[in-house]
Residue, then its C-alpha position, 0 to 999 in steps of 0.5 A: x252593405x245597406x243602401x245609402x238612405x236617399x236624401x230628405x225631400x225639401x220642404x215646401x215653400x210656406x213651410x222652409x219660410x216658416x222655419x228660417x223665420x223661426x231661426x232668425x227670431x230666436x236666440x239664447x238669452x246668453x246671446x242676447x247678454x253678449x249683444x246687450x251688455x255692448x250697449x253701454x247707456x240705458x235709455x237705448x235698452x229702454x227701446x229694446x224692452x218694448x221689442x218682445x217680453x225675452x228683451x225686457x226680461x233681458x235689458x231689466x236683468x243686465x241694469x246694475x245702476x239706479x238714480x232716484x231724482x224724484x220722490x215716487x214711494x208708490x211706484x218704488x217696490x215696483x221699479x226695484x222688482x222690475x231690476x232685480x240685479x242692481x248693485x247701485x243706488x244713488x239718490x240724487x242732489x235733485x231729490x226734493x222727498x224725505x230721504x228718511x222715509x226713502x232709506x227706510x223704503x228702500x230697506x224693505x225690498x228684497x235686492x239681493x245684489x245691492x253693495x253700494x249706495x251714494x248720498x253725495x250732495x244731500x242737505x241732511x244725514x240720514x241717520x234714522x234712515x241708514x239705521x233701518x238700512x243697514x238692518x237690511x244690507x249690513x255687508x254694504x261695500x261702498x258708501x258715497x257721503x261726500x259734499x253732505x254732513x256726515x256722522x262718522x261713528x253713525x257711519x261705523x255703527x252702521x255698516x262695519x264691513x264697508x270697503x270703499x267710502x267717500x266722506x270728502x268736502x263736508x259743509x263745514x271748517x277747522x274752526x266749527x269742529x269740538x267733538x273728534x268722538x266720531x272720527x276716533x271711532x271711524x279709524x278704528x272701526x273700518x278694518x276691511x276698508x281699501x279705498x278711501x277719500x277724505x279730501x277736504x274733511x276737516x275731522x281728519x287730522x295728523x294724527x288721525x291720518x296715522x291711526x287709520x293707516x295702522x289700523x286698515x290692514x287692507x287699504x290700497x287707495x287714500x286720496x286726501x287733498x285739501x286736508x286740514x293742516x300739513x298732513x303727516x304724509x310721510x308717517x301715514x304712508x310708512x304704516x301702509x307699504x302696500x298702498x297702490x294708489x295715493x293722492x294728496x296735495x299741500x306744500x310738503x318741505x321735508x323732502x327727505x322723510x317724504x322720499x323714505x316714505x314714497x319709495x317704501x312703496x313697491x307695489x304703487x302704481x297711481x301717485x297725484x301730487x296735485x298742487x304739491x312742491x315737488x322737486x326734481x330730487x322727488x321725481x328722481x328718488x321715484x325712478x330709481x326706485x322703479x316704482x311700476x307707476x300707471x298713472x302721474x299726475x302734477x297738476x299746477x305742481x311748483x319746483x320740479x323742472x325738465x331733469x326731473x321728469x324726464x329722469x322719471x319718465x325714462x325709468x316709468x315706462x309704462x305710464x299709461x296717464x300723464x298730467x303736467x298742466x300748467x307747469x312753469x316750465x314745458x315748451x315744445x321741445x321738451x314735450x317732443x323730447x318727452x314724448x319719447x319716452x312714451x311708447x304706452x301712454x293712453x291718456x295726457x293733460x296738458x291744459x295751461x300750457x301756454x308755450x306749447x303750440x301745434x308741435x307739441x301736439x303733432x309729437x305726441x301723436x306721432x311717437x305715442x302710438x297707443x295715445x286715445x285721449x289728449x288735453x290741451x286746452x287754454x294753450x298755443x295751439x294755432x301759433x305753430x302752424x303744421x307743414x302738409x307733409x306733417x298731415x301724412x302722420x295718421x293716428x288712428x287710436x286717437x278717439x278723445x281730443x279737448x282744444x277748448x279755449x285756444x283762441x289762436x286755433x283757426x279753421x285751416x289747423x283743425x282741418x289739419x288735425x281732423x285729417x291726422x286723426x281719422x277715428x275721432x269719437x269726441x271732440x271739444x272745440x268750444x271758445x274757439x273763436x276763430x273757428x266755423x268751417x273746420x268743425x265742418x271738416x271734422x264732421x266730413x273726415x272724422x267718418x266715427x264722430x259721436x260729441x262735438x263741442x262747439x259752444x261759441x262756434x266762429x265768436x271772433x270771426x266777422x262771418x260765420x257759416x256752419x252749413x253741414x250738406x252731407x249726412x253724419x249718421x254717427x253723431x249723437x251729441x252736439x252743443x251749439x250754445x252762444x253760436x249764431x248759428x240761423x234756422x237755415x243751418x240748424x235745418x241742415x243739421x237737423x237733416x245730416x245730423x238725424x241720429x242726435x240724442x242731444x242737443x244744445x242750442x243755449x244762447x242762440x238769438x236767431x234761431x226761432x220756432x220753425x228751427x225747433x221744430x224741424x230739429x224735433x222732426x227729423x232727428x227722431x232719436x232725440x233725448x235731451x233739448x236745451x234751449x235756454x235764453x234762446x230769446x226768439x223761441x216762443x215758449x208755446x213749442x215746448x207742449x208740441x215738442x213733448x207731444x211729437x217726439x216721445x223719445x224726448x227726456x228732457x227740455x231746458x227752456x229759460x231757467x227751467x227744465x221739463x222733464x219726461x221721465x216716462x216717455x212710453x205709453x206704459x207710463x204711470x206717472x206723470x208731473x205737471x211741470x217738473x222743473x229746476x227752477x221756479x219758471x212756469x213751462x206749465x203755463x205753456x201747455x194750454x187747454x186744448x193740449x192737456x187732453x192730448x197730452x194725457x191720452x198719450x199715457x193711458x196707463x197713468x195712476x199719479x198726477x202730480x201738480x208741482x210747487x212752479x205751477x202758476x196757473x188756475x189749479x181749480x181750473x186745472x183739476x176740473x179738465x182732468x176731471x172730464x178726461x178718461x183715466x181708468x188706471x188714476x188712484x193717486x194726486x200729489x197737490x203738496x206745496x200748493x199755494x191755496x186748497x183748490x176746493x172747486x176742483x177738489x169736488x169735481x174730482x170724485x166723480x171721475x176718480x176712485x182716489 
């Protein structure tokens, strides 16, 4: 028998160094996906590409979602290049270019994975634009045209294969339609579709309605509030047995057709009637049935009472989301008898209940174990105060909870609450008067806190200290907006809160300067600062705001709103300002400025001067004029009052345009 081989020697010192080192740098990519695809928002992959060339790789391969706000046709191809798996593409109500020529842009690149595009909220129909499209993507699944003017048949002609489509709320009523050419067309040319929302278009009519539940073999969601008339549900629905999901609202009295119908369907398992005249024969009718319903909602719905919900909520019970707002009805016996018949709910509203209180509250948490997400806002909560031994009831799966405009609610209550639900994540206690130090309490036992709500913080109380001296590393998202919060306290929160991504402090009269800026300081995280009508907040900050804290995205101040959309040093373009509203925060930035502000973005090739500037733009062209910027080839001056000749003829010297 051979002698065992003797073991390795180990490596030096340098060299074991060397290889741990190694090991602990490289990883597959398929293991950088399973991290990366659990970070959710997008701007935290933008600082993970700027780590090494296999992220940026990475975090540009896993994007699946772009929005266009503002016309870029230069930068285009190469921002679509960049992500080569988009699947999404919204243009936004922001987007001020021609749509058109976007499309059609658009339309030239090659992006294999795209199936959905959202128009939702633009001025015109593109449709030369969505002709040039669809040459190019004629298997579009899903198309958003919803609160825009619309031409069903183009939308037809166009893309024949869509599966999902929105064409709710166009701009225009009953009596403006004479030509239904278009809607004839769209019921009977979209076979393939499956979801579909025609929530106040006034196209549809009865009969429409009917004709397109024959003809769509394959639909499984309709969503059709606020229609034209009385739709006839009943008949729609029984030419589509296999709907899974359907909502509509409107008094509908023929109950018994409406019952033939609703139970005809097996496999549903979401139904909103939202403000509908349902009665407890309906919600009865339902249960004996035993529909497999996920999800209810009767929003503001008229007629039905106790017997029937609860008859309903015996048999479905496996309901995962419930809204009963603003019933006539529910009291806190009634909510504590409902809830347990609970066991699986995830999410409930219970907005505008005025009866509820405390109790109602207190009975859904304690016999809804899988409960995640509660709404009671505009109820009584406060009135009902909770006993101590009520607060040794832990619900540790609640993460969302919205109290807002409880005006009874108190400090010592959502100290109560904050100490029941341990896990909270998002909470929203805005137009809460009588609350300042609970909100502390919440950010001291909610250890995994990330939103606070806390607009009109203490707005009732005749003292008011919001003084948070502990560190809360998990919160990202908290608004202050019209609370009296002073620049001492906001000092503290800029210290605890380190990690804030955004801020709201709208209305807030007595913070100043000095506040702002150490909010810009330590909270180095920080994306998004909303400052408007903060009357003691000099508008010369905002230029040492975007110079100091490059991960600022977006400041409001007054009516408008800069916005940084590169924030890195790669930055290619650049707008002077970009705002929502004709305010100059341009005029902020002064000359001493600029040169600073520009070296920061070495890389710029487009500058562009907006239509709210208001300064000297003669002025204005002869100091970039003297600045270097290798890399600019491109000028946008559209909507400027007056030609700058001036600074036009120094331009050329500088720049090869």
């Amino acid at each position: 028998m051979a002698p065992p081989l003797p073991p390795p020697s180990p490596p030096s010192s340098s060299s074991s160094k060397r290889t741990c080192r190694h090991q602990q740098t490289h990883l597959p990519d398929e293991c950088w996906e399973l991290i990366l695809k659990h970070i959710s928002d997008h701007l935290d992959h933008e600082s993970l590409s700027l780590v090494s060339r296999q992220l940026l790789f990475l975090t540009n391969r896993l994007r699946t979602h772009l929005s266009v706000l503002d016309p870029v046709p230069p930068l285009l191809p190469a921002l679509f290049r960049r992500f080569p798996n988009l699947t999404t593409i919204k243009i936004t109500r922001y987007f001020t270019g021609d749509i058109n020529a976007l499309l059609s842009q658009i339309a030239s690149l090659d992006l294999p994975s795209l199936h959905s595009l959202d128009l939702s909220h633009q001025p015109t129909f593109p449709s030369h634009g969505l002709r040039q499209f669809s040459q190019k993507f004629p298997t579009l699944k899903s198309l958003n045209c919803s609160f825009m003017p619309q031409d069903l048949g183009l939308i037809v002609e166009c893309f024949p294969n869509l599966e999902e489509i929105d064409v709710s709320s166009p701009p225009y009523k009953c009596d403006e339609i004479t030509d239904y050419s278009g809607v004839k067309a769209f019921v009977s040319g979209l076979k393939k579709l499956r979801k579909l929302n025609i929530s106040g278009n006034r196209e549809f009519r009865n009969s429409f309605i009917v004709t397109l539940c024959q003809n769509c073999h394959f639909l499984e969601e309709l969503i059709f509030l606020d229609t034209c008339g009385r739709p006839q549900i009943a008949n729609a629905i029984r030419q589509r047995p296999q709907l899974r999901s359907l909502a509509f609202s409107g008094l509908y009295h023929r109950f018994s057709e409406f019952i033939d119908a609703l139970v005809n369907l097996k496999g549903l398992t979401c139904l909103d009637l939202s403000y509908c005249r349902v009665s407890d024969e309906v919600l009865c009718a339902v249960a004996e049935e035993g529909l497999p319903l996920r999800e209810l909602s009767l929003q503001s719905c008229k007629g039905y009472g106790y017997d029937g919900i609860s008859c309903l909520l015996r048999k479905c019970n496996n309901l995962q989301y419930l809204d009963i707002e603003n019933t006539e009805f529910l009291n806190d016996q009634y909510v504590i008898e409902l809830s347990l018949l609970l066991g699986n709910l995830n999410r409930v509203k219970l907005n505008r209940n005025k009866k509820l209180t405390d109790l109602s509250l207190l009975a859904i948490m304690r016999n809804c174990p899988r409960i995640m997400d509660i709404r009671m806002e505009i109820t009584g909560l406060g009135k009902q105060k909770l006993e101590e031994e009520d607060c040794l009831i832990v619900n540790s799966h609640l993460k969302f909870l919205y109290l807002a405009h409880n005006s009874w609610l108190d400090d010592e209550s959502v100290t109560m609450l904050a100490s029941v639900c341990p896990n909270l994540e998002m909470m929203d206690l805005s137009y809460c008067g009588m609350v300042s130090k609970g909100a502390i309490e919440v950010l001291w036992r909610c250890c995994k806190i990330q939103h606070l709500d806390l607009a009109y913080l203490g707005y009732r109380l005749c003292q008011f200290q919001f003084k948070v001296n502990f560190e809360v590393p998990t919160l990202f998202v908290l608004n202050l907006s019209s609370s009296r919060i002073s620049n001492e306290e906001l000092s503290l929160i800029s210290k605890s809160c380190y990690n804030l991504k955004e801020l709201k402090l709208e209305y807030c009269d007595k913070i100043t300067v000095s506040g702002v800026k150490l909010v810009v300081k330590n909270c180095k995280q920080l994306r998004m600062i909303s400052l408007y009508s903060c009357e003691n907040v000099s508008s010369d900050v905002i230029a040492w705001m975007v110079l100091t804290r490059p991960s600022l995205k977006k400041i409001t101040y007054a009516s408008g709103a800069i916005t940084n959309h590169s924030p890195s040093s790669h930055a290619s373009s650049f707008s002077l300002p970009t705002a929502s509203a004709p305010t100059s925060p341009f005029s902020t930035l002064s000359p001493p400025l600029l040169p600073a502000l520009l070296r920061r973005f070495p890389n710029l090739t487009t500058i562009k001067i907006t239509r709210y500037f208001m300064g000297d733009i003669n002025a204005l062209l002869s100091q970039i004029a003297s600045l270097d910027l290798p890399s600019l080839r491109s000028l946008d001056l559209s909507h400027q009052p007056t030609f700058p000749h001036m600074g036009c003829d120094n331009s050329p010297k500088s720049f090869q345009l």
